[in-house]
C-alpha positions in Angstrom: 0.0 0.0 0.0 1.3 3.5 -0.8 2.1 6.1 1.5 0.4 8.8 -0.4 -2.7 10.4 0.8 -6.2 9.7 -1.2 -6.9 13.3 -2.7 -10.6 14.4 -2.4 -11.6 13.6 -5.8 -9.9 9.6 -5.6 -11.8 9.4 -2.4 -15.0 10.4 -3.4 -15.2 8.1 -6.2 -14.4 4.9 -3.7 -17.1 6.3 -1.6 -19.6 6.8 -4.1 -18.9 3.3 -4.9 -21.0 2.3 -1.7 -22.3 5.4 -0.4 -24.6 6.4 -3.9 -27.5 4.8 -2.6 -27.9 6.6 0.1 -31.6 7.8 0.3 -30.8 11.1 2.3 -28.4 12.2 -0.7 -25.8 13.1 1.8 -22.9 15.0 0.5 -19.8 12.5 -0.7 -17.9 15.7 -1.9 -18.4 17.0 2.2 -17.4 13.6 3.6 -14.4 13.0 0.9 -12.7 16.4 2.1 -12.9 15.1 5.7 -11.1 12.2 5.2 -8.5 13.9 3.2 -7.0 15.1 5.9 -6.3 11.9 7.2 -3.0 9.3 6.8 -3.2 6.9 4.1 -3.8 4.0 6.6 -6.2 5.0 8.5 -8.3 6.7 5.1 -7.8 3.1 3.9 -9.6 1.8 7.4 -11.9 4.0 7.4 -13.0 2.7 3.8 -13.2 -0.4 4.5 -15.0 -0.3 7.2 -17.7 1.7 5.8 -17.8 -0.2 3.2 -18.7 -3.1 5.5 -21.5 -1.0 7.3 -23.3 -0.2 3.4 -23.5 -4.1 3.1 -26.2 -3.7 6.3 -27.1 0.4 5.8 -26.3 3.5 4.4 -27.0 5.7 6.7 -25.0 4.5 9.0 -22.1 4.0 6.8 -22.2 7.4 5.8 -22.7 8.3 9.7 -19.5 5.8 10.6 -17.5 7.8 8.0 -18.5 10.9 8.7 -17.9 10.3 12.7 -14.4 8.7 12.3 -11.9 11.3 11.6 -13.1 12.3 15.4 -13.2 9.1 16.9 -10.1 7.9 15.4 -8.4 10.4 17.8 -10.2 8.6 21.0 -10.4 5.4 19.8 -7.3 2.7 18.5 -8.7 0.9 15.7 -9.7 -2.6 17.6 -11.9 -0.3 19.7 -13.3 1.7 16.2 -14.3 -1.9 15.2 -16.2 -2.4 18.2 -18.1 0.3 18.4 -19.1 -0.2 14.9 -20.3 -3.4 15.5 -22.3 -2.2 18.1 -23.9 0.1 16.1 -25.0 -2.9 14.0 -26.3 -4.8 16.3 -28.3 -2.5 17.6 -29.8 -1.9 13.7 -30.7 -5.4 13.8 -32.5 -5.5 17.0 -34.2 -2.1 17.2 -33.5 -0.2 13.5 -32.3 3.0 12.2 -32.9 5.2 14.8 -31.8 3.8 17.9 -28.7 2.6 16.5 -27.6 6.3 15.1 -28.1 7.1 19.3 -26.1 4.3 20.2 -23.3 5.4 17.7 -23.9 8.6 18.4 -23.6 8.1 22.5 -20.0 7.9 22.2 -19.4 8.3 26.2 -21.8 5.6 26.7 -19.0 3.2 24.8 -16.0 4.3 26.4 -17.7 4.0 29.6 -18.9 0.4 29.5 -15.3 -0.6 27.9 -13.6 1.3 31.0 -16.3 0.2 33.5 -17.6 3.5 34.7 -20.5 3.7 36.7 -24.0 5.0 35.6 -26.4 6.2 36.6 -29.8 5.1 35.9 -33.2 7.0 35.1 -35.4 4.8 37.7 -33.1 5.8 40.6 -33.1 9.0 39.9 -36.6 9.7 38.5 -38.9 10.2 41.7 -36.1 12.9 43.0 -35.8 14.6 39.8 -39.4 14.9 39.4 -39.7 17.0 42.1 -37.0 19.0 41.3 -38.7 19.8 37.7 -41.7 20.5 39.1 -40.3 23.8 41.3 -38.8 24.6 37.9 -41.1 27.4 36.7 -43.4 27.5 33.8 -45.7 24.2 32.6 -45.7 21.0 35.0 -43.6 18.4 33.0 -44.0 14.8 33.6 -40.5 12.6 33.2 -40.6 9.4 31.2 -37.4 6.9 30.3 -36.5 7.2 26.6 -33.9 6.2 23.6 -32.5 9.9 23.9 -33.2 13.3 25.6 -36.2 15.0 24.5 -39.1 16.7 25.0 -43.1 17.1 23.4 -43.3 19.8 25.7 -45.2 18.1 28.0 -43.2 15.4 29.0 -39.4 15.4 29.0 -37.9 11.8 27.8 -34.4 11.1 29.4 -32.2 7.7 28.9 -32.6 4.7 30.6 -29.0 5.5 32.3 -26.1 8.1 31.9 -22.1 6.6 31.6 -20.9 10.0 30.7 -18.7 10.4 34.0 -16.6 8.0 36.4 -18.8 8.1 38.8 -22.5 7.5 39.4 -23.1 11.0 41.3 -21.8 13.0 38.3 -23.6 11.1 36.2 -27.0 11.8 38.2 -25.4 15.6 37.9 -25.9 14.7 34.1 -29.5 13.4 34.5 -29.9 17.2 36.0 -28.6 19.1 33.4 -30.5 17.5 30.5 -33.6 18.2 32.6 -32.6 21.7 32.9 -31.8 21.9 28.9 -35.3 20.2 27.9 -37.2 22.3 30.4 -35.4 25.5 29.2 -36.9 24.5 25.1 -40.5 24.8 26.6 -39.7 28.3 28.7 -37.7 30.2 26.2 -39.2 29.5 23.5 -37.8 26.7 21.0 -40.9 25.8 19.6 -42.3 28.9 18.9 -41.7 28.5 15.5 -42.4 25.5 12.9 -39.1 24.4 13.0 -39.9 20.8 11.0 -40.8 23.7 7.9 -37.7 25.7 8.8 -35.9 22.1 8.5 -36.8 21.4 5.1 -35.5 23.4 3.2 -32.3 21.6 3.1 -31.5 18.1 1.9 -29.3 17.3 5.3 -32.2 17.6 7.3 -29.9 15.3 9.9 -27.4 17.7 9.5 -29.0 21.0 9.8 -31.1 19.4 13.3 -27.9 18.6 14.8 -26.6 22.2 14.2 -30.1 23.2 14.9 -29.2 21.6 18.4 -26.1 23.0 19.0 -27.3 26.3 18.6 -30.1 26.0 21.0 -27.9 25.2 23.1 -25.9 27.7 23.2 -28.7 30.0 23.7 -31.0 28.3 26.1 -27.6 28.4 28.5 -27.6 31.8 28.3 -31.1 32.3 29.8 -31.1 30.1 32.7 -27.5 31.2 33.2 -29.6 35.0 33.6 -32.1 33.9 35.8 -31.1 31.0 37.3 -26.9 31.2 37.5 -26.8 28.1 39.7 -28.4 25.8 36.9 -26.5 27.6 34.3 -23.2 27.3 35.8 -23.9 23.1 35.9 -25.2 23.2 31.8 -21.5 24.8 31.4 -19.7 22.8 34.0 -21.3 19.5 32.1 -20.8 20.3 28.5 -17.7 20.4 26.4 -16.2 23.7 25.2 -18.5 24.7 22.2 -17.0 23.7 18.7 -14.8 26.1 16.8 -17.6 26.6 14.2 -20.0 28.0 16.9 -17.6 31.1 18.3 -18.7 34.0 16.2 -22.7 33.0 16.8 -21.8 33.0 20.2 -22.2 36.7 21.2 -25.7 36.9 18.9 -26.9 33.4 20.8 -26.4 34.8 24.1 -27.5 38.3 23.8 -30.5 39.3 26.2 -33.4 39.1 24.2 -32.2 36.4 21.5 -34.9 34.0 20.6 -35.1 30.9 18.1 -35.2 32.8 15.5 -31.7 34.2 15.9 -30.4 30.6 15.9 -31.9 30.0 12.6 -30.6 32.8 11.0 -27.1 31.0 12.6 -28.5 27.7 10.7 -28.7 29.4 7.6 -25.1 30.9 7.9 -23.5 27.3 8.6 -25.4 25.1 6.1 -24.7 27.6 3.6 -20.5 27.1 4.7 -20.9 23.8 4.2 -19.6 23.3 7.9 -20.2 19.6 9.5 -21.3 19.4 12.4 -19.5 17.6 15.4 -21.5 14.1 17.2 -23.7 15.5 20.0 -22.6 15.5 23.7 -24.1 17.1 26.3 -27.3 18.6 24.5 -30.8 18.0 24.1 -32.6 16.8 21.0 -35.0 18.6 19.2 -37.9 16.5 17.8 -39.8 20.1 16.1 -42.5 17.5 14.3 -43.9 15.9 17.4 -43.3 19.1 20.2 -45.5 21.5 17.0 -48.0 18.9 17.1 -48.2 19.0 21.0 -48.1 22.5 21.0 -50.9 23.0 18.7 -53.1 20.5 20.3 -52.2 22.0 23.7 -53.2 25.4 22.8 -56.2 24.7 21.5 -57.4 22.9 24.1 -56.4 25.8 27.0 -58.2 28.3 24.3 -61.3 26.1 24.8 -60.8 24.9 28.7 -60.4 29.0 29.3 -63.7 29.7 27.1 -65.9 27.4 29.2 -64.3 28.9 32.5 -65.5 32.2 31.6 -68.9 30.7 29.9 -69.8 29.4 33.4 -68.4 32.5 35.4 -70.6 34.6 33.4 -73.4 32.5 34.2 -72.6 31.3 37.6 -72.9 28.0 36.8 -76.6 28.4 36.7 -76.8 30.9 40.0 -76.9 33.7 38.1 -79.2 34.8 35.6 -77.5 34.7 32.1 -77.1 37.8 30.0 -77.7 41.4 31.8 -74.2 41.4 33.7 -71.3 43.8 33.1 -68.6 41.1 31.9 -64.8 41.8 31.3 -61.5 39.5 30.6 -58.2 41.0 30.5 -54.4 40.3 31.2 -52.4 42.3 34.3 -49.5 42.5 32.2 -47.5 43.6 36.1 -48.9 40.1 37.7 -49.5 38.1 34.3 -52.3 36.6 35.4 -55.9 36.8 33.8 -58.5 39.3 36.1 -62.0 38.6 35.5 -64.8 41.5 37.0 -68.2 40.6 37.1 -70.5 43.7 37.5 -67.9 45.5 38.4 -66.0 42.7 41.3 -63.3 40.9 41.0 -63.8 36.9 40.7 -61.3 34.2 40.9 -61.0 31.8 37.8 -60.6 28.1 39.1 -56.8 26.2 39.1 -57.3 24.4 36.0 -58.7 28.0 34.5 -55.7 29.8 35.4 -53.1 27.4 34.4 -54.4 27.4 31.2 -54.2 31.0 30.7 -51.0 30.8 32.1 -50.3 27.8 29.3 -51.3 29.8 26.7 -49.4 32.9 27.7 -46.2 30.7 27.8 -46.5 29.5 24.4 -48.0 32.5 23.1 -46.7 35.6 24.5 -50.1 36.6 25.5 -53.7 34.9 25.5 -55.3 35.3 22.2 -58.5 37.5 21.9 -60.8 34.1 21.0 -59.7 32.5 24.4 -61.5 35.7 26.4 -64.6 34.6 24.5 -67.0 33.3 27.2 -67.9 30.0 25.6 -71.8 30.4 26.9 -73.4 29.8 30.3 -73.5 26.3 30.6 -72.1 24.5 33.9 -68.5 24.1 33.5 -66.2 21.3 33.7 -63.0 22.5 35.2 -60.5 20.3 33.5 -62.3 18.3 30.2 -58.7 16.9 29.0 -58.3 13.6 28.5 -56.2 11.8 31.1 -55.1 8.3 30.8 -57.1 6.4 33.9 -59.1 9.7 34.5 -62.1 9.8 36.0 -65.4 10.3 33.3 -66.5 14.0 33.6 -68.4 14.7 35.8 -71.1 17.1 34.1 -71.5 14.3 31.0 -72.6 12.0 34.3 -75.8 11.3 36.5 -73.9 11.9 40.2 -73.1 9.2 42.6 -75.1 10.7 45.0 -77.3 14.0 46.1 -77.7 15.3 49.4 -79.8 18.2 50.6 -78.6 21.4 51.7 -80.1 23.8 55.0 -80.9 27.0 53.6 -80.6 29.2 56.9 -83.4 31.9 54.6 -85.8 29.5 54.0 -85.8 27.9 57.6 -85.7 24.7 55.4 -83.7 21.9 53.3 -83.1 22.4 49.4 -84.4 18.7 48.6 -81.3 17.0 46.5 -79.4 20.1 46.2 -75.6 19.0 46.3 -74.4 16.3 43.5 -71.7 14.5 45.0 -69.2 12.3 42.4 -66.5 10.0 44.5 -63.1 9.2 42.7 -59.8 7.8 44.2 -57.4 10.5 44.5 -54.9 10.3 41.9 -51.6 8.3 43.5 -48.4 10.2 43.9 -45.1 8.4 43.2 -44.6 7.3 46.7 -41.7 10.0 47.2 -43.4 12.4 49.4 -44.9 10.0 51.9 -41.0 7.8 51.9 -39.3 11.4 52.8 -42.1 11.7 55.4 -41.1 8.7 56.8 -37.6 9.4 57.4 -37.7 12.6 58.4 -40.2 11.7 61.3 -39.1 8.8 61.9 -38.2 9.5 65.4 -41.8 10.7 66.0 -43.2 8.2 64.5 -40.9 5.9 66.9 -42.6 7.8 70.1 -46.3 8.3 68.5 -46.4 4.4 68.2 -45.2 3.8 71.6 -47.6 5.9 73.4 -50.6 4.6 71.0 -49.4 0.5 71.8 -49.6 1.9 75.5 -52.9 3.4 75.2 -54.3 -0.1 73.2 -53.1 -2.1 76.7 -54.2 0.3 79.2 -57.0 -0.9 81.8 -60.2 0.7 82.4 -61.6 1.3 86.1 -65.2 -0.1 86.5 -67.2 1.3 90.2 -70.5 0.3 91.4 -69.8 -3.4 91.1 -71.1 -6.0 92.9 -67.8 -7.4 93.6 -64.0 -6.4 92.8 -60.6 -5.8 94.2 -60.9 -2.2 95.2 -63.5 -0.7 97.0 -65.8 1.9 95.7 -65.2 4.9 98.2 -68.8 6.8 97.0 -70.3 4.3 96.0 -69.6 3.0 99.9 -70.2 6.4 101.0 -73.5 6.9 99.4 -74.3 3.5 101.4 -73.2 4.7 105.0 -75.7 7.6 104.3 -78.9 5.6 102.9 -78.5 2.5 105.8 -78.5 6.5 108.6 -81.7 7.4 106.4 -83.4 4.8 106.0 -83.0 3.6 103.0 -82.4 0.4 101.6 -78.2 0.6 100.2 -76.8 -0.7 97.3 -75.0 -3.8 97.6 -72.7 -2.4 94.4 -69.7 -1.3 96.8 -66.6 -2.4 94.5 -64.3 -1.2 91.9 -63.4 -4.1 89.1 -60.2 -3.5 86.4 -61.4 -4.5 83.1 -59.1 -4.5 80.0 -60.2 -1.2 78.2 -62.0 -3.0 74.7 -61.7 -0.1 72.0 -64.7 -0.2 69.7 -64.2 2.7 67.6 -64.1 4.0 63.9 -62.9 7.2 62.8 -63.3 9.2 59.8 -60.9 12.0 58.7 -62.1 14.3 56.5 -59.5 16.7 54.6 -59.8 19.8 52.9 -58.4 19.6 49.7 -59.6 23.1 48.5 -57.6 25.4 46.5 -56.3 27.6 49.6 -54.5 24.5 50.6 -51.9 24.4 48.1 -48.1 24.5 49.3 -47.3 24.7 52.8 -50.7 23.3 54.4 -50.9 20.7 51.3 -47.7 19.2 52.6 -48.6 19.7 56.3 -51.9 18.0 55.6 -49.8 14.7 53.9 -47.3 14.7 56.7 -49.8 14.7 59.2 -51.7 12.0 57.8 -48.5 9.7 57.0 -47.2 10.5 60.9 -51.3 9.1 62.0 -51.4 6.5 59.5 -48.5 5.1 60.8 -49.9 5.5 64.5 -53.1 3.9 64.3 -51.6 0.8 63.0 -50.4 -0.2 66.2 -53.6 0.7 67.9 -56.1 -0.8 66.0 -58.8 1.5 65.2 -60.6 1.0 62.3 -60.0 4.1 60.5 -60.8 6.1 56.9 -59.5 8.8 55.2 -61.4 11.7 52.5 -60.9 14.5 50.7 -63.3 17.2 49.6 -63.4 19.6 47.3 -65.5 20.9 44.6 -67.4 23.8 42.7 -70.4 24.8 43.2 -73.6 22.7 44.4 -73.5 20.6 41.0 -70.1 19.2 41.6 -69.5 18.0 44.8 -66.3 15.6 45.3 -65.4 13.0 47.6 -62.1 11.8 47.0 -61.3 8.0 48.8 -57.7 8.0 50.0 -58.3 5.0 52.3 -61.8 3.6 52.6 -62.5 1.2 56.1 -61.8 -2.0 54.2 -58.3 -0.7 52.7 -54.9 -1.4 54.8 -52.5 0.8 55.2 -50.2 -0.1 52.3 -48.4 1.4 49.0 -51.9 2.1 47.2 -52.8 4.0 50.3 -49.2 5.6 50.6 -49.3 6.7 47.3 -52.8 8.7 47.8 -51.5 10.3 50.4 -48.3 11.4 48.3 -51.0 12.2 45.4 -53.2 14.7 47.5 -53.1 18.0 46.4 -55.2 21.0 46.1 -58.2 21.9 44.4 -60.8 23.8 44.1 -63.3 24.7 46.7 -64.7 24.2 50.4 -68.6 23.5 50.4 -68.1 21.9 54.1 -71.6 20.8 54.6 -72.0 18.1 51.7 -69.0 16.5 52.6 -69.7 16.0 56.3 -73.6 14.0 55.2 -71.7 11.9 52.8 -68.4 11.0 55.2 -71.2 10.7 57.9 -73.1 7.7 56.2 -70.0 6.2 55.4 -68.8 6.1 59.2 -72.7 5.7 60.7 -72.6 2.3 58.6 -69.8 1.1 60.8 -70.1 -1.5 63.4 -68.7 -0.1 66.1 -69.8 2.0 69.0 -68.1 4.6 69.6 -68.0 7.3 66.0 -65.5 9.5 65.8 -65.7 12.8 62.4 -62.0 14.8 62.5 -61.9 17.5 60.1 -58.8 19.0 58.9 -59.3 22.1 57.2 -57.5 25.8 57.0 -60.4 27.9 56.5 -64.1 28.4 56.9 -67.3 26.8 54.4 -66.7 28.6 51.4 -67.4 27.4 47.1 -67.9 29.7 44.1 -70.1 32.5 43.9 -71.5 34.5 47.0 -74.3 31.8 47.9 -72.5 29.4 50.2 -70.1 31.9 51.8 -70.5 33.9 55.2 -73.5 33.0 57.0 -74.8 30.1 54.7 -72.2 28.0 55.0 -71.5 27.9 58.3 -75.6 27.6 59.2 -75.3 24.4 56.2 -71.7 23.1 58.0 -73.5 23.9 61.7 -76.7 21.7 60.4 -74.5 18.8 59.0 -72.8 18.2 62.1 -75.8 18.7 64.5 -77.2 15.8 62.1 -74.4 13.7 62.7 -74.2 14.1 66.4 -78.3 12.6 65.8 -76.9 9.6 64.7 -74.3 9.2 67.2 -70.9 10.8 65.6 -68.8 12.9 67.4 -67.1 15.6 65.7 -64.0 17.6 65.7 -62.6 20.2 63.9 -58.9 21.1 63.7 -58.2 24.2 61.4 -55.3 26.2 61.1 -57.6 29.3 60.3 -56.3 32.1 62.8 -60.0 33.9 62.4 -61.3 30.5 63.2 -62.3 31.7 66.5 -64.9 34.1 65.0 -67.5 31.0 63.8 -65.8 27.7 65.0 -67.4 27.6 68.7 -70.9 28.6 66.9 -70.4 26.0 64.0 -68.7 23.3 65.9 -69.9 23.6 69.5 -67.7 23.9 72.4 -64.3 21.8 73.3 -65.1 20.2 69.7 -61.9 21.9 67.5 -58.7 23.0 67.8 -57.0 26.4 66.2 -53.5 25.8 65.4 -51.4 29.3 65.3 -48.6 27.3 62.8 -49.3 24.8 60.0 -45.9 23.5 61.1 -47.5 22.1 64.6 -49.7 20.5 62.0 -48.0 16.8 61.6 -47.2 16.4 65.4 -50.2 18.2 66.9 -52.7 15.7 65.1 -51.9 12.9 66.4 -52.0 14.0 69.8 -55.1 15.3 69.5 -56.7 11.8 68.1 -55.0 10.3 71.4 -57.1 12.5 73.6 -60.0 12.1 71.6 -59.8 8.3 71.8 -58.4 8.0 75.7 
């Protein structure tokens, strides 16, 4: 074999030779300059290697020759083989696609030849969740994929990371490619078509990766702005940016540079001809499927927001349609959507707001047709379609009605509330296994003093016989034999073991005012009880309410009296979370048949809630809903429940003793005392 270097043009015909059937019509003029520059040898290796790969694809030839120049400067030639082979076995086992990742995951190689340590996406999944939900902007769900990506809803992440020597870097990795797909949906990326900015080349491949690179450039440079913790790890984790990329640098991270900048950068570099190098430390783009999303997504908040309004204008059927003063419009200081009703301010529900604040994310603003009430019909407050969801509950007959005192009228509305009962949605489990350990020394001391209160003995007086004598009752006796009377012969005390017979039913508010702080308060306490009540005995159930309006009324089961205390139950706990509002009284006739259908004697309703009675509209706040709330629990008392209140509402004081009765709830001054004080308070109750 000769010394001499192949020459562009000798190199291109050998490569055309294999390579002209490729059905992207790559560039063999591109690809032959490359391999110019190396010796004759390794040219010659490179050949006939990719020579080999055509005989099975290509694509991938062309991607084997286009990589090696690169790779021949990491790898010696046994280990160039290898990874080729690799590639091709992946082709044959899972096609095209994932076997460009695998070649394309070059770290991934070297690391499982050197024996690095990953780190995988289930370990690291329920923490990082978390983590990208205090991000700001849209909730994101996580999901394992073949490469990092996002819809814009969901952000796809590998199965495991070998990037790094070790496995906490490599979570570090999992972290920053979070932070990267997150920063796509928030600044932008898919504001604009980019599958129709794509095709205007023939290298669509080609112009994506650079597409990619450029992105990346320029999403660092926003979280680096407003988030210079996150953006220092994006730059600690990537490599330095390639040569080509320097003078798009200073446009890509200007303040104020949006996708549209990189595209103009695109256009520059396809036009140079300039190859791109093998992705990193990037994120993918995949512009077909996030546009779709996107689309689909905004057309659904634009109709969710439409209804929200429809039913605000009418009140859900409380007020009279047509004849009220109605106005929409954005606070461009708060960005949030104010609605005024004749003149007052009222509050659009959750699922209302985030989708204005959806569609002001991926619009800039909420478009004009989204403000247009969609009519006065009852409203649905989220009609998306979940996977496992619930059916909605307007387009269903309700699982139950109740009535409702109406303190006007002296008198029940006859079937007023409509009551629908779902299982809350399960959590992950996270929440409730941090719980866990972080209380775990209360929980330690909570189930020692409940074990102790299961054994204790109970003092019975006035018996006929006993071990102890009955000091009044013998008293009483002295004093009836001096009158006259006949006395009792029931002069002793006997020690019976103290047989519980007793069912309790917590109740929790799962309104909208919860969210955050009591939210979590509300889970920890109920984890910290849980956890309790096992070792005493009690038979024990646990709801949520929430709702809006009379014609949607919810019950959500998070432990029923059947259910043990296990992962399904964990994970309900973990899944509570707030909703919308508090119409007290409904919940409290429903929870009450539930527990008056237990067997045993003793009843016990505990409410935890952080505020008064209060739904949508002006009809079941104030007055009404505590006379409604007062009523409910006066008819539970009827049918022999006890009831107790424990609210974190620091007004409480004002209506609790005249909606609860006396020595029947608790006002806690901190939502912190919350986990520790609840527990406590069942003890007493129970004792």
């Amino acid at each position: 074999m000769s010394a001499r270097k192949l020459f562009t043009h000798e190199l291109e015909e050998l490569l055309d030779a294999f390579l002209f059937a490729s059905p992207s019509h790559r560039s063999i003029e591109r690809l032959a300059a490359m391999l110019e520059a190396l010796p004759r040898r390794q040219q010659e290796f490179v050949l006939r290697v990719a020579r080999g790969a055509a005989k099975t694809n290509t694509e991938l030839a062309y991607l084997i020759a286009t990589l090696a120049p690169g790779m021949l400067e990491r790898f010696s030639e046994k280990d160039f083989e290898a990874w080729v082979i690799q590639g091709l076995d992946v082709f044959d086992k899972q096609g095209l696609r994932p076997a460009i990742e695998t070649l394309r995951d070059v770290d991934a190689f070297l690391a499982a030849r050197e024996g690095r340590l990953p780190a995988k996406f289930a370990e690291v999944e329920p923490r990082l969740s978390r983590f990208v939900l205090g991000l700001s902007g849209r909730p994101l769900a996580l999901k394992a994929g073949s490469h990092p990506w996002t819809d814009t809803e969901t952000i796809y992440l590998p199965e495991r990371i070998s990037r790094f020597a070790n496995a906490e870097d490599n979570r570090r990795a999992y972290q920053g490619l979070a932070v990267q797909l997150w920063a796509q949906t928030r600044y932008g990326t898919f504001d604009v078509d980019l599958e129709a900015a794509l095709s205007r080349w023939p290298e669509r491949e080609q112009a994506l990766t650079w597409l990619e690179h450029l992105e990346a450039v320029r999403l660092e440079a926003c979280v680096a702005r407003d988030l210079p913790g996150l953006g220092a790890l994006l730059a600690e984790l990537r490599e330095p940016w390639p040569q080509m990329l320097h003078p798009a640098l200073a446009e890509l991270q200007a303040q104020g540079a949006d996708v549209r900048v990189s595209l103009d950068w695109l256009a520059r570099l396809m036009a140079a001809g300039a190859v791109p190098p093998a992705p990193t430390f990037i994120a993918r783009l995949e512009p077909g499927i996030a546009w779709r999303v996107r689309n689909e997504r905004i057309a659904r908040d634009t109709e969710t927001l439409r209804k929200a309004l429809g039913a605000l204008k009418g009140a859900a059927g409380k007020r009279e349609a047509g004849g009220h003063e109605f106005t929409a419009a954005m606070n461009t200081a708060t960005g949030e959507l104010e609605v005024h009703i004749d003149g007052q301010a009222v509050q659009l529900p959750e699922a209302a707001r985030a989708a204005a604040a959806s569609l002001l994310q991926d619009l800039g603003q909420v478009p004009p047709e989204a403000l247009a009430p969609a009519g006065d019909a009852p409203w649905t407050p989220d009609d998306r379609p979940k996977e496992g969801a619930p059916e909605m509950v307007n387009s269903r007959e309700p699982d139950h009605r109740y009535d409702e005192w109406d303190f006007h009228r002296n008198a029940y509305r006859r079937g007023w509330c409509h009551v629908y009962v779902t299982d809350v949605k399960p959590g992950d489990g996270a929440f409730v296994r941090a719980t866990r350990q972080r209380y775990a020394h209360f929980i330690a001391q909570l189930k020692r003093r409940f074990e102790a209160l299961r054994g204790e003995d109970r003092m019975l007086g006035r018996q006929s016989e006993g071990e102890e004598i009955d000091l009044d009752a013998l008293i009483e006796a002295v004093n009836d034999r001096k009158s006259g009377a006949e006395p009792s012969p029931r002069l002793f005390c006997r020690r019976v073991r103290n047989e519980r017979s007793l069912a309790a039913l917590f109740m929790i508010d799962m309104s909208g005012s919860t969210k955050g702080w009591v939210n979590d308060a509300e889970r920890e306490a109920l984890v910290m009880l849980c956890e309790a009540l096992e070792k005493l005995g009690d038979a024990y159930a646990i709801y949520g309410f929430s709702g809006w309006t009379r014609t949607r009324c919810d019950i959500y089961c998070i432990k029923n009296f059947a259910d043990p205390y296990d992962d399904t139950v964990r994970a309900r706990i973990d899944g509570i979370e707030a909703k919308d509002y508090t119409r007290m009284g409904v919940a409290i006739r429903h929870l009450t048949c539930l527990l008056a259908a237990q067997p045993a004697r003793h009843k016990l309703l505990v409410t935890l809630s952080d505020g008064r009675p209060d739904d949508f509209g002006d009809e079941y706040r104030g007055t009404y809903g505590i006379e409604d709330t007062r009523r409910a629990l006066q008819e539970a008392r009827e049918q022999g429940i006890r009831s107790y209140c424990i609210t974190i509402d620091r007004q409480g004081a004002d209506y609790l003793k005249h909606m609860m009765g006396p020595a029947a709830y608790t006002v806690l001054d901190d939502v912190k005392k919350l986990p520790l004080k609840i527990a406590d308070i069942y003890r007493k109750l129970t004792n």
